[in-house]
C-alpha positions as CSV (number, residue, x, y, z in Angstrom):
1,X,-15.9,-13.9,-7.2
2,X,-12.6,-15.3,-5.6
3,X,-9.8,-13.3,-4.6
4,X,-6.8,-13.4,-6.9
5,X,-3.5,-14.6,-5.2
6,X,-1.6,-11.7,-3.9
7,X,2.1,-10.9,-2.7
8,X,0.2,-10.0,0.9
9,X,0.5,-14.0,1.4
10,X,3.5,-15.3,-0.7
11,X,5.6,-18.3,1.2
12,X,8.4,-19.9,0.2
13,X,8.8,-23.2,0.7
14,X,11.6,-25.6,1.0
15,X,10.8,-28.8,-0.7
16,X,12.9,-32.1,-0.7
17,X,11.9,-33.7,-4.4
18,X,13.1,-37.3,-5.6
19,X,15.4,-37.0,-8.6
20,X,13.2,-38.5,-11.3
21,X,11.9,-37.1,-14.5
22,X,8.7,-34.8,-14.3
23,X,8.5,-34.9,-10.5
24,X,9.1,-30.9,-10.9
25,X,6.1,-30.8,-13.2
26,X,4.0,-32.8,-10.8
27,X,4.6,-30.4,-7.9
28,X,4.0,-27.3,-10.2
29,X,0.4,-29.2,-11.6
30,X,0.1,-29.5,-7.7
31,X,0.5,-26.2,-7.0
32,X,-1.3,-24.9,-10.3
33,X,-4.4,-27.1,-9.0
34,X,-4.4,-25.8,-5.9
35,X,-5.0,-22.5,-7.0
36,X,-1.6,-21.3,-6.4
37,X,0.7,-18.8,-7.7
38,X,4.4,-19.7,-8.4
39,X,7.2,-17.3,-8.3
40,X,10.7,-17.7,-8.0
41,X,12.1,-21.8,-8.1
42,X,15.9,-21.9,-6.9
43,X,18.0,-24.9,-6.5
44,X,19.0,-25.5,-3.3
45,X,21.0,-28.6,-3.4
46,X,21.1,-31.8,-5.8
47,X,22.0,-35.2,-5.0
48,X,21.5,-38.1,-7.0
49,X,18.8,-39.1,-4.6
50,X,17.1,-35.7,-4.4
51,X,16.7,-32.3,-5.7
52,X,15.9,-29.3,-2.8
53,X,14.5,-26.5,-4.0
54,X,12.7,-22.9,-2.8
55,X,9.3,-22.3,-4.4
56,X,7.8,-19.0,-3.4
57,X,4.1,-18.9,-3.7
58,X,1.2,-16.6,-3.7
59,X,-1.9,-18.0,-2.2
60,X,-5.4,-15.5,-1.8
61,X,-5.4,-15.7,1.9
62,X,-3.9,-18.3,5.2
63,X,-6.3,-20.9,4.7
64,X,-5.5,-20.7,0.9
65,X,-2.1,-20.9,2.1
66,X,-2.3,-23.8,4.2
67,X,-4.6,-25.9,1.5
68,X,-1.4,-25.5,-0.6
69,X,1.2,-26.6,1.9
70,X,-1.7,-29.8,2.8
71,X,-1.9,-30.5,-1.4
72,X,2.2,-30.6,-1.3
73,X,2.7,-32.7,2.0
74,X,0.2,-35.6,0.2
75,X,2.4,-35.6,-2.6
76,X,4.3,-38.6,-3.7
77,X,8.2,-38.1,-3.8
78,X,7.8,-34.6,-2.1
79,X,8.8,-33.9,1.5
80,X,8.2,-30.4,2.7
81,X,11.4,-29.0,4.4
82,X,10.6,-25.3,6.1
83,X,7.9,-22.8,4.8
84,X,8.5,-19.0,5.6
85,X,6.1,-16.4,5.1
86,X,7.8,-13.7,2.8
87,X,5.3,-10.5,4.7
88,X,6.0,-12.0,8.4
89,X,9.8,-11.9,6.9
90,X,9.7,-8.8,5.9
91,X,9.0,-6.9,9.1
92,X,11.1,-9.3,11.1
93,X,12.8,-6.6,13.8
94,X,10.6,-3.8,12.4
95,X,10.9,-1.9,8.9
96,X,12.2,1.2,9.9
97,X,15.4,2.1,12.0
98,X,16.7,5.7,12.8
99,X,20.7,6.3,11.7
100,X,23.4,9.3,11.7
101,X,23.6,12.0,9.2
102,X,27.0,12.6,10.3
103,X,30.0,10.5,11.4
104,X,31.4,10.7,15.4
105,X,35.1,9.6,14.1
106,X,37.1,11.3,16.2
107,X,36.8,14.2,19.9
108,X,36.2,16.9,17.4
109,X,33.3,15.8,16.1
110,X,31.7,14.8,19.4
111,X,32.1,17.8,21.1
112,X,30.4,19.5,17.9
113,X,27.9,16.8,18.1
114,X,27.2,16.5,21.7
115,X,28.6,18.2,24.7
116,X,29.8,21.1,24.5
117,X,28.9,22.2,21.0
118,X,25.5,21.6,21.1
119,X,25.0,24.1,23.6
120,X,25.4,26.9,21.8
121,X,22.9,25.6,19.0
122,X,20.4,25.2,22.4
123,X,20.6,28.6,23.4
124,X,20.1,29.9,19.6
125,X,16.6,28.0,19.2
126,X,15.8,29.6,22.9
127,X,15.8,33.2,21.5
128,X,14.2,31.9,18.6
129,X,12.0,29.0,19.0
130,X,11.5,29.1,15.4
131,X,15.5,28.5,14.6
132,X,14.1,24.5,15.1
133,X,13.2,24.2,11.6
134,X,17.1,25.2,10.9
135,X,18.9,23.5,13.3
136,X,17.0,20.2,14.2
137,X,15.0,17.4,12.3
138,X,11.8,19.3,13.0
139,X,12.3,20.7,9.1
140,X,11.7,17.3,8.0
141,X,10.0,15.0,11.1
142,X,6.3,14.0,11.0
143,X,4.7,12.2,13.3
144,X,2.1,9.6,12.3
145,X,-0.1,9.0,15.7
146,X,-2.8,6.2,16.1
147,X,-4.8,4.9,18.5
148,X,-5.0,1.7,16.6
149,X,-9.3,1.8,17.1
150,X,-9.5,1.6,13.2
151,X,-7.0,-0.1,11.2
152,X,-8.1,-0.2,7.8
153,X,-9.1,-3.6,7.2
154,X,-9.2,-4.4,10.7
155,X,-10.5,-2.8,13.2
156,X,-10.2,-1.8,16.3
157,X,-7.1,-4.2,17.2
158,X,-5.1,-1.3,19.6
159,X,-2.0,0.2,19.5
160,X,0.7,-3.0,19.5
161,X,-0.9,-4.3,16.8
162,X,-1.2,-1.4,14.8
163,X,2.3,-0.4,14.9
164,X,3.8,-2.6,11.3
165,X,1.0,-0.4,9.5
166,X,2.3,2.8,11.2
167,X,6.0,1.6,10.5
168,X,5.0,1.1,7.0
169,X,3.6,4.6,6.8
170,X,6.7,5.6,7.9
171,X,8.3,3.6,5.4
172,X,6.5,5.4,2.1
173,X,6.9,8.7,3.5
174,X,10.7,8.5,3.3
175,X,11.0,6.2,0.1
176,X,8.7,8.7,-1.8
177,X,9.6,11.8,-0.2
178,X,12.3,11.8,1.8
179,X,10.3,13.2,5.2
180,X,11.5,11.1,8.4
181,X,8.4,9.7,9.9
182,X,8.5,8.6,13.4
183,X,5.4,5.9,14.4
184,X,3.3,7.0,17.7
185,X,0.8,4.7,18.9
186,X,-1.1,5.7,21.9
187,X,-2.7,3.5,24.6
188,X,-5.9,5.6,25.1
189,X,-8.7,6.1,23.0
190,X,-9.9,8.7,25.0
191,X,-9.8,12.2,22.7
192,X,-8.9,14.6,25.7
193,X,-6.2,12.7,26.2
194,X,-4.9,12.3,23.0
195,X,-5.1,15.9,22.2
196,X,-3.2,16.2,25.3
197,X,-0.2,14.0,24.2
198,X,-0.2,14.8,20.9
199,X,0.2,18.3,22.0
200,X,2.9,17.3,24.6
201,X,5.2,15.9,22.1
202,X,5.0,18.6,19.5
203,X,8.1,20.2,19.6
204,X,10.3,17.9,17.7
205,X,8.0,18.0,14.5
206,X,7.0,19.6,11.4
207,X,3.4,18.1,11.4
208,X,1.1,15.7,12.7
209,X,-0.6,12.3,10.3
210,X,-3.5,11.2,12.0
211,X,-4.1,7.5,11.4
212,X,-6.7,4.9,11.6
213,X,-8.3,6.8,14.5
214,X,-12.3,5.5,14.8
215,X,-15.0,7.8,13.4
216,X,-16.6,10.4,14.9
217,X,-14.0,10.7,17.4
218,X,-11.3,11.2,14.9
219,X,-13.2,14.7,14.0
220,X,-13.0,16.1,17.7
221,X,-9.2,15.6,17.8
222,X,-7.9,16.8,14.4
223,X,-10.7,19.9,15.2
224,X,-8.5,20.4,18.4
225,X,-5.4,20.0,17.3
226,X,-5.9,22.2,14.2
227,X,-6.5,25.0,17.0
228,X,-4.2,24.0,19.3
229,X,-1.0,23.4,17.3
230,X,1.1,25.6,14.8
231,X,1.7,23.2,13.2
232,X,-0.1,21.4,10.3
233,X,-2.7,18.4,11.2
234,X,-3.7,16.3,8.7
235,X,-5.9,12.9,9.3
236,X,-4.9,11.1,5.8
237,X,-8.0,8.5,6.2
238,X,-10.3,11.7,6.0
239,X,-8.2,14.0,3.5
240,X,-5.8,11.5,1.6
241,X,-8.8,9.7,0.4
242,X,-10.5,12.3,-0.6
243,X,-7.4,14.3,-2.7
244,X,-7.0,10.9,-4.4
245,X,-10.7,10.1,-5.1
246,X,-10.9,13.9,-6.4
247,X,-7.6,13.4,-8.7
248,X,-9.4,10.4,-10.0
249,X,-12.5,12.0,-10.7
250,X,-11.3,14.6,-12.7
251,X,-9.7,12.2,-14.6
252,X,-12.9,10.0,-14.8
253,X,-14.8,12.9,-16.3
254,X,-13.0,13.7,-18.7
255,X,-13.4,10.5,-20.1
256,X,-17.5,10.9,-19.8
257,X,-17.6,14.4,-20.7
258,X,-19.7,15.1,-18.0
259,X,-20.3,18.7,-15.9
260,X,-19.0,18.0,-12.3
261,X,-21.8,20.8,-11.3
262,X,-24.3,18.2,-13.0
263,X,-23.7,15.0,-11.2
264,X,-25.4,13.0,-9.0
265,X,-23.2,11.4,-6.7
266,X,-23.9,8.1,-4.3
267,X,-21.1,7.7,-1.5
268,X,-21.2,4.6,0.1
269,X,-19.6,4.6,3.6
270,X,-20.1,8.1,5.8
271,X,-17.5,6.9,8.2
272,X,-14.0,9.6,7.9
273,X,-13.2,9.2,4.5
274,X,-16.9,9.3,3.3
275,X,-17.5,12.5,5.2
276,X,-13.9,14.1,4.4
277,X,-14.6,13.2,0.5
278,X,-18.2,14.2,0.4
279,X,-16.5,17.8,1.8
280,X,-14.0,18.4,-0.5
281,X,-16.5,17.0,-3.5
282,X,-18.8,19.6,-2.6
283,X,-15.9,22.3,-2.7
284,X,-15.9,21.6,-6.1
285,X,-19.2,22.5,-6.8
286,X,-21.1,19.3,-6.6
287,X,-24.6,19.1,-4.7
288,X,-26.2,15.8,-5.6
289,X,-24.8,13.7,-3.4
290,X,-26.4,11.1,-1.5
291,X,-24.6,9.3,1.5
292,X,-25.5,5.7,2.4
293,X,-24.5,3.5,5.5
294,X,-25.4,0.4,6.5
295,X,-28.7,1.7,7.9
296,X,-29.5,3.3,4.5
297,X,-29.6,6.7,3.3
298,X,-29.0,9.8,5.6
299,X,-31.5,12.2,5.5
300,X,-32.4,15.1,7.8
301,X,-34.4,13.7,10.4
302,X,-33.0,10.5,10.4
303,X,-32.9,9.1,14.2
304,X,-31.7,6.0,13.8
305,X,-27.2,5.6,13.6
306,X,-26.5,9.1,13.7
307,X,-23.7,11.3,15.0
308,X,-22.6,14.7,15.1
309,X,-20.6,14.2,11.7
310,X,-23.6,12.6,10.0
311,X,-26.3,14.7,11.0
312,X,-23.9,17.4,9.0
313,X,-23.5,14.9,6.1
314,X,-27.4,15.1,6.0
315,X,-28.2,18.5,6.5
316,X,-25.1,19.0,3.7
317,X,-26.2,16.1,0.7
318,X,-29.5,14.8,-0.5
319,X,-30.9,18.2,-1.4
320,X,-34.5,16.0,-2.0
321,X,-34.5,13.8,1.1
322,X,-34.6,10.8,0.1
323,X,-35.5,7.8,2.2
324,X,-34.7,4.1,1.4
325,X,-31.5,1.6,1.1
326,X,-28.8,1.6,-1.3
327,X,-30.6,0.5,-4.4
328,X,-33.0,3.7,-4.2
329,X,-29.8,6.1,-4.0
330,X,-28.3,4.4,-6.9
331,X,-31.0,4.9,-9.4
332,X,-30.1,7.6,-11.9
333,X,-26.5,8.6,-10.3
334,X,-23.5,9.3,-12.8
335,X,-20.9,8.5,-10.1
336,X,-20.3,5.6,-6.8
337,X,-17.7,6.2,-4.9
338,X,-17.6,3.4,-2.0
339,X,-15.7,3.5,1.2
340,X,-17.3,0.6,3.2
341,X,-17.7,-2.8,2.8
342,X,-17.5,-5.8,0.4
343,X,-20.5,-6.8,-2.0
344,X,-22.9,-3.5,-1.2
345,X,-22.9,-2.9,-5.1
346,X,-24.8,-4.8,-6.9
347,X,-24.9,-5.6,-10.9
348,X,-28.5,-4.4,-11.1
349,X,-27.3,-1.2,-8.9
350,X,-25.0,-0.9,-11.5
351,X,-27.5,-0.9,-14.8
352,X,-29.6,1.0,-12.8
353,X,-27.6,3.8,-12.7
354,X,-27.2,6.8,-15.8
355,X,-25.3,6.3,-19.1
356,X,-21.3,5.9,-19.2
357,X,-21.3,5.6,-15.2
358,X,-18.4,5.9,-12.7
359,X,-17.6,3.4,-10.1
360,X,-14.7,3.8,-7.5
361,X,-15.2,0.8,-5.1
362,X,-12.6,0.7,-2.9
363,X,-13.0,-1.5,0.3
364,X,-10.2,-3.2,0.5
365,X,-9.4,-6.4,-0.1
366,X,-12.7,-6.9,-1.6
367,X,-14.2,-4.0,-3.1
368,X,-18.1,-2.9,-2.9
369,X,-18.5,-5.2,-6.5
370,X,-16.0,-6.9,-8.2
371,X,-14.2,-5.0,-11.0
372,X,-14.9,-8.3,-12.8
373,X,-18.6,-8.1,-13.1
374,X,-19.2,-4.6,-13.4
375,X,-16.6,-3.7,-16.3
376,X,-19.5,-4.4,-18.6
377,X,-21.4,-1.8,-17.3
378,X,-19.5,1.1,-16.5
379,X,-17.2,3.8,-18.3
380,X,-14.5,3.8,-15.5
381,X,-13.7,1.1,-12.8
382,X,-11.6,2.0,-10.1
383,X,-10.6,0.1,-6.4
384,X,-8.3,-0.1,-3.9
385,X,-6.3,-3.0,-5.1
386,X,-2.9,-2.7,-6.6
387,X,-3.5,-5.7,-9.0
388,X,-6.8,-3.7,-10.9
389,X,-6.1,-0.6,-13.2
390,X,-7.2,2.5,-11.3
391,X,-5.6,1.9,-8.1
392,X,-6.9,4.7,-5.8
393,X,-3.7,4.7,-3.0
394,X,-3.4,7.3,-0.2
395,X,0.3,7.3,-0.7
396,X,-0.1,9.6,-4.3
397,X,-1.2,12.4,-1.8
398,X,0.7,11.8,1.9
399,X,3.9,11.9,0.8
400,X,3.9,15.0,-1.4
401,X,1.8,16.6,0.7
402,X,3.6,17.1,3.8
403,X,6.7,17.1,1.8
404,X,5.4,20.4,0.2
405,X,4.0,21.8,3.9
406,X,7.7,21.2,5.1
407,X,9.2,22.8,2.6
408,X,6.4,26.2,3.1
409,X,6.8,25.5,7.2
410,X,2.9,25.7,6.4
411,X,1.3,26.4,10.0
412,X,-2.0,24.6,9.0
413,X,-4.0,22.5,6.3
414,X,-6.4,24.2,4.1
415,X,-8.8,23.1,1.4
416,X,-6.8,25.3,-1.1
417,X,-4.1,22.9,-0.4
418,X,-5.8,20.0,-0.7
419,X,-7.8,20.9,-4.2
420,X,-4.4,21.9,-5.2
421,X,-3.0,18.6,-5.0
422,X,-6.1,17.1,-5.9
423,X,-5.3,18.4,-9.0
424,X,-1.6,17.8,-9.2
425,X,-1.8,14.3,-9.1
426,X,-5.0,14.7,-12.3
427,X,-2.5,16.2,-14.3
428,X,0.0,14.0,-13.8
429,X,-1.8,11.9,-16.3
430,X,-1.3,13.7,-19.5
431,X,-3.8,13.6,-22.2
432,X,-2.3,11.4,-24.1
433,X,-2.2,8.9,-21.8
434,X,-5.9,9.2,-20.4
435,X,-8.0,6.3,-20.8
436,X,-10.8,4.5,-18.6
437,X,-7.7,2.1,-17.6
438,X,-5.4,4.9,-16.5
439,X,-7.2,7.6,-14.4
440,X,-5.0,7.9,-11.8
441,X,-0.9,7.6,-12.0
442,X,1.0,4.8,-10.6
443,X,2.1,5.6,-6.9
444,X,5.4,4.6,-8.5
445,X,5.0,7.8,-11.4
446,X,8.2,10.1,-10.0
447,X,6.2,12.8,-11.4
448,X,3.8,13.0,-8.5
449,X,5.4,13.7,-5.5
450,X,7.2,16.8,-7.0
451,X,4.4,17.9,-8.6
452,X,2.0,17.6,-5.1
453,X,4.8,19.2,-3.5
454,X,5.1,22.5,-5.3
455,X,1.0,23.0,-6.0
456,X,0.5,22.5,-1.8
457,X,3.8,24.6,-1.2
458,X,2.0,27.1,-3.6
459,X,-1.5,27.0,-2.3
460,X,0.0,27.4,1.0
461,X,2.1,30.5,-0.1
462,X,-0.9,32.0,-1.5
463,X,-3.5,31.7,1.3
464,X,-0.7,32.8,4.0
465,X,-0.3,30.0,5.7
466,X,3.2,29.2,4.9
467,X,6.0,31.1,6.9
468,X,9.3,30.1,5.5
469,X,11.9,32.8,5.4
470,X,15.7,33.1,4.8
471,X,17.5,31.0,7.0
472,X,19.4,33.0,9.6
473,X,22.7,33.6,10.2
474,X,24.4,31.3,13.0
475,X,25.0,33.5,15.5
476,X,28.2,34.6,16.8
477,X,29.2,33.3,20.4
478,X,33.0,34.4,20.5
């Protein structure tokens, strides 16, 4: 099924419009036609000749795009002016920009600033390295590291190109939670060395966001750095996924009254959120679980596709080995969670499955079946996709999540800490608003990013990994 239009590839355009009755409506039926979206119409200027005005659009995709601006150029009466694309526009110059928490107005406040003031505060963290978390941004700096080797949706397209998604990363960590993320794209996808430089340029932060670093590679290095650093590592393809999917799924099973110890469970996609959700769904308690890849199911003894993090996903799942394709995992299962690739679900997967199923398909754009078709067969329906109900977003976990490690100074991640938050964001839906449409809050709800805070700042107290104490004194240099 097609695409919906989406705000991902809204234009405006500026259109030049002879002054006559209904020529408005004809470029609306145009655009309407066409497939398009309108927004926002503004007046830019009217003559007795002509009208100019700004239509912003939302088309599915480019082409889509360009089929509208071709439809509007063939128009009678209509003379296309200027077209801007509102997402290029929006990251014109980049999205982020570092500024001042204090004014320099006058010599005072520079040499308390800078040179020679600063001095003293230098010497205080080098008797006490741990004085950072007081005196610099470390208290509140993460640093979100990519190779760029697997942009969701993308690719491999390197570390240039992968920079607007890590500046928008940074972006929702401060507008949800206040934590100043700095983006760091690397130009190696060799692991050695980006342990090394990740290590190297440690100092100034709080904790590390792995992102869209290729599978199984991305293992190896969080693995490393975990060890390595004392501060907290955490990959948010492998273990945001899987807190959200996990929040949802509580949710989900409420609705079907179903045992989480009695499931069978069919993941679709064993790349690193596949493998990090099939994890933390078995620290729950779950067994049945199947993973499938685009070579079929894993089983031990497979040969054929296999890495180091699969061969665990096989020895770990599909307690009666099963052999075959997609359609012989989804027999009987309660639950599909997919992390792959459009269209892999199909309807008659779908009926195949048991009574009052579960499906989470969440490739993005296009999920593993359109919400569309399967509605009809499932209890609960959740994607990817901010225009569905059940949007399962990363950013209900990131955010809160290293806000609340912060907070603790946690020195690592733990899976106390991430069932903790897991279960933050569940309850963030109360009963009374539970229903197969509304599993999962809105990443807008201002209830989650306080709550995920304090149960990971919690968890993190009670498995001694946290190590905040009482500020010190400033010390005395008279």
């Amino acid at each position: 099924m097609a695409v919906v239009p989406s705000a991902s590839y809204s234009l405006t355009v500026r259109l030049q419009i002879r002054n006559r009755p209904g020529m408005l409506g004809r470029v609306t039926s145009v655009i309407g036609q066409a497939g398009g979206d309108i927004g926002a119409v503004d007046i830019v200027e009217v003559t007795r000749e002509r009208v100019v005005r700004d239509l912003t659009i939302k088309a599915r995709d480019s082409e889509h795009g360009q089929e509208i601006l071709s439809r509007l150029r063939a128009t009678g009466g209509v003379r296309v002016l200027s077209v801007s694309d509102q997402t290029f526009m929006m990251h014109l110059g980049g999205k982020i920009e570092v500024r001042s928490k204090v004014p320099i107005r006058t010599r005072d406040d520079l040499s308390m600033a800078y040179t020679p003031g600063v001095a003293r505060v230098c010497l205080a963290i080098r008797e006490d390295r741990e004085c950072a978390f007081t005196w610099t941004i470390k208290q509140n700096a993460v640093a979100v590291v990519t190779d760029g080797s697997a942009v969701l949706g993308l690719g491999d397209i390197g570390p240039e190109a992968a920079l607007p998604v890590m500046e928008g990363k940074a972006m929702l960590f401060k507008e949800f939670a206040g934590v100043d993320a700095f983006p760091i794209c690397l130009a190696t996808k060799d692991p050695d060395k980006i342990v090394e430089t990740v290590k190297l340029i440690a100092p100034p932060f709080g904790g590390i966001n792995l992102e869209d670093i290729s599978a199984p590679r991305c293992f190896e290095v969080e693995e490393r750095l975990r060890k390595e650093l004392e501060i907290p590592v955490f990959h948010d393809d492998q273990h945001g996924t899987a807190v959200v999917v996990l929040a949802a799924l509580l949710n989900a099973l409420r609705i079907v009254r179903k045992d989480p110890k009695k499931l069978k469970v069919v993941v679709c996609g064993v790349g690193a959120a596949g493998t990090a959700t099939i994890k933390i769904l078995l620290s729950l308690g779950i067994r049945h679980m199947i993973g499938v890849d685009e070579h079929g199911i894993l089983f031990r003894g497979r040969a054929v596709g296999m890495d180091f993090m699969k061969r665990w996903v096989a020895g770990a799942t599909n307690p009666r080995n099963l052999r075959g394709r997609m359609a012989d995992a989804i027999e009987g299962a309660d639950v599909f969670i997919g992390l792959s690739v459009p269209g892999v679900l199909t309807v008659k997967d779908v009926k195949s499955m048991a009574k009052r199923p579960i499906v989470f398909a969440m490739a993005n754009p296009v999920p593993e079946i359109q919400p569309e078709v399967a509605l009809r067969h499932v209890a609960v329906m959740a994607t990817g996709r901010s225009d569905y109900p059940n949007q399962i977003n990363n950013v209900l976990c990131f955010p809160g999540f290293f806000r609340g490690m912060l907070e603790c100074r946690a020195r690592m991640v733990n899976d106390e800490m991430k069932l903790a938050a897991a279960r933050a964001i569940a309850e963030c839906v109360t009963p009374d608003e539970l229903t197969a449409e509304y599993i999962i809050p809105s990443v807008f709800n201002k209830k989650v990013v306080p709550a995920v805070t304090q149960a990971v700042a919690r968890a993190a107290q009670q498995t001694g990994v946290a190590r905040r104490r009482r500020r010190p004194e400033i010390p005395a240099r008279f």
